[in-house]
N, C-alpha and C positions, 0 to 999 in steps of 0.2 A: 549333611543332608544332600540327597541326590535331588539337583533342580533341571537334571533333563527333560521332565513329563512336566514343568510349567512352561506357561508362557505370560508375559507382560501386554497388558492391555491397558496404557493410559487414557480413561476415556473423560469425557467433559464428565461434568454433573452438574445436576440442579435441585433445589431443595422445594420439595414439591408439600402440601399439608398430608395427612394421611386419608382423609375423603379423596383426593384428588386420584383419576390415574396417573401410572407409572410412565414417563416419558423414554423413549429407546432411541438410541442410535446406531447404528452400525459401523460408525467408525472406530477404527484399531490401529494401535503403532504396535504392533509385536515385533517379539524380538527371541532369539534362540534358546533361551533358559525359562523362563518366567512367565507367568500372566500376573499381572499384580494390577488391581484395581484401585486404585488409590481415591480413598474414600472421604470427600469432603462432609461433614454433619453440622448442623443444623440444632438448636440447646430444644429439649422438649420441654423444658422449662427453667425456673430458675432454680439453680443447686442444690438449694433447702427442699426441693419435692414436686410435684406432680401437679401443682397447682394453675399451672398454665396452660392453655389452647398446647395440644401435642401435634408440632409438625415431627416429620422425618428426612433423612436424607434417599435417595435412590440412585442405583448406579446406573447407568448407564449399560443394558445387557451387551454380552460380545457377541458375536457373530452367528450361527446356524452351526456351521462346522465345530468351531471352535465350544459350542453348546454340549454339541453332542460328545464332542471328544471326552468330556467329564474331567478334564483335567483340575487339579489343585488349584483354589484360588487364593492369591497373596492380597491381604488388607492392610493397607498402613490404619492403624489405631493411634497412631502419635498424637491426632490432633484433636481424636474425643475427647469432649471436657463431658463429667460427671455428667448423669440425666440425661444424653443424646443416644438416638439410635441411627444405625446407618441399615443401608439393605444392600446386601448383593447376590449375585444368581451363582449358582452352583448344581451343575446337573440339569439345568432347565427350572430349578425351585429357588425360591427367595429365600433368603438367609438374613436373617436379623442377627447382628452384633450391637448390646446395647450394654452403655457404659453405667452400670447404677449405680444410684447416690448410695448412702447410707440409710435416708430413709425407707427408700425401696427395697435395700435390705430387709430391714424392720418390719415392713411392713409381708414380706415372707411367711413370718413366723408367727402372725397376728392372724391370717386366715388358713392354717391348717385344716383346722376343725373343721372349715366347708367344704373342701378337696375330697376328689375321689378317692384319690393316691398321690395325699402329699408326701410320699418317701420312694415315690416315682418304682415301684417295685415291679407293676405291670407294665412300664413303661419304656423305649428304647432310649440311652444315653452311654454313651464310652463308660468303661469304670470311672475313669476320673471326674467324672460327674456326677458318681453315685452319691450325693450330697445333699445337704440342704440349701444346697445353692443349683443346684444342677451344673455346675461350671468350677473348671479348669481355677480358674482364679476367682472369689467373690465379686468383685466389682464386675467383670464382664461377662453378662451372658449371651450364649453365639445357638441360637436355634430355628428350624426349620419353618418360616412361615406359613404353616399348608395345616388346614385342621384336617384333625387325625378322625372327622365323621367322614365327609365326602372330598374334601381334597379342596376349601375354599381359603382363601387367604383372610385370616382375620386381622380386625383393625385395633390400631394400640387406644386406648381410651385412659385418661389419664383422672386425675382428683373431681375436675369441672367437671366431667360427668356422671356425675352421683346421682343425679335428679334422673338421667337415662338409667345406669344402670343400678343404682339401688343407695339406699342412704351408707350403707357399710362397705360400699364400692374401695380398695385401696389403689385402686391403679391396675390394670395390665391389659387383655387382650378382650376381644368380642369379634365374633362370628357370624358374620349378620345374613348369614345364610340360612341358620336354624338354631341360631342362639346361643353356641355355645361361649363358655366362657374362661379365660386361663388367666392367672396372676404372673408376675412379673418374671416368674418361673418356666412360664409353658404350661403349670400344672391346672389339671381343667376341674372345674368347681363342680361339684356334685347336681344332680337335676339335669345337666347337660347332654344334648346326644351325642358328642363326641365321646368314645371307649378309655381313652388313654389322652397322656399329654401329650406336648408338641415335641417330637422327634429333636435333639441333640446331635448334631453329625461329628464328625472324626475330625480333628483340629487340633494345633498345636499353636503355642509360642514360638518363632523363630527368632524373636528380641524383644523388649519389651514396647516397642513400637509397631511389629510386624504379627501380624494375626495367618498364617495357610489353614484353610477353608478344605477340607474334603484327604487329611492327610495329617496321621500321628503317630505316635512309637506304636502303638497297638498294630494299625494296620502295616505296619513295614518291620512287625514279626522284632522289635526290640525288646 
């Protein structure tokens, strides 16, 4: 893998809940190969499921320049335990990598029937995502935070909010800009004003601790 067009950005982090806003710094230790954001998280609940108050983790964004450059982001995943989501910026947009249980799996395949396009057809994702996971690998899914109506950042909502969002609520996302709604897929639940689900960007494995953000065989033509 060509790591000239990264660079490394070791930056603090802090585990903020998901009402909260997102805290920034502008500090950077780069260095000549890399951006690697190394991504500390934070359990959205306890491992059996979705049952708990859902915080998340947030990175730390890099710099203006460094923003714009669009360059590949490196995530260490090593240290997601099952049920955690991390966020990092890619492009200027948030990028959720979340590590799912089994039950969240599960729970995929139990609200199809609500989904505009649970087989994601109208949808943007790599081939390798063209699944009932939307993801590279089932346990992680790696997608755009920006709803696909007007460009807002929806919030993860987990089991506890049933009474908010409905008694058959399984867990995933809400838009509390005009309500739309997405399962733990991205895929947006019927009735909704958002058109499609939530965008899939270009990603690979680089080990099984190491997640590159905005870069995969597809776009470097393998």
């Amino acid at each position: 893998m060509d790591n000239t067009k990264r660079r490394r950005y070791n930056l603090p982090l802090r585990v903020v809940n998901y009402n909260n806003s997102i805290s920034m710094n502008e500090q950077e230790k780069p260095d000549k190969t890399r951006r690697n954001l190394i991504v500390a998280t934070s359990a959205v609940g306890a491992a059996a499921g979705l049952g708990a108050a859902v915080p998340f983790v947030a990175s730390m964004w890099p710099s203006e320049r460094a923003r714009a450059a669009g360059a590949p982001v490196e995530v260490d995943i090593s240290r997601m335990a099952p049920g955690e989501l991390a966020v990092v910026e890619w492009r200027g947009k948030p990028v959720w990598v979340i590590r799912r249980t089994q039950e969240m799996l599960a729970s995929l395949k139990a609200v199809e029937a609500r989904l505009s396009d649970p087989a994601s057809k109208a949808s943007e994702q790599p081939k390798y995502a063209e699944n009932e996971y939307r993801s590279a690998k089932p346990e992680f899914m790696v997608m755009e935070g920006v709803c696909t109506h007007l460009g807002c950042s929806p919030q993860l909502k987990g089991l506890e909010a049933k009474a908010e969002m409905g008694a058959d609520w399984a867990g995933g996302f809400y838009c509390p800009c005009h309500g739309s709604k997405f399962d733990l897929a991205g895929r947006v639940f019927r009735g909704a004003p958002a058109p499609v689900n939530l965008k899939v960007p270009p990603y690979e494995f680089v080990t099984d601790g190491t997640l590159v953000i905005g870069e995969d065989k597809e776009k470097k033509g393998a």
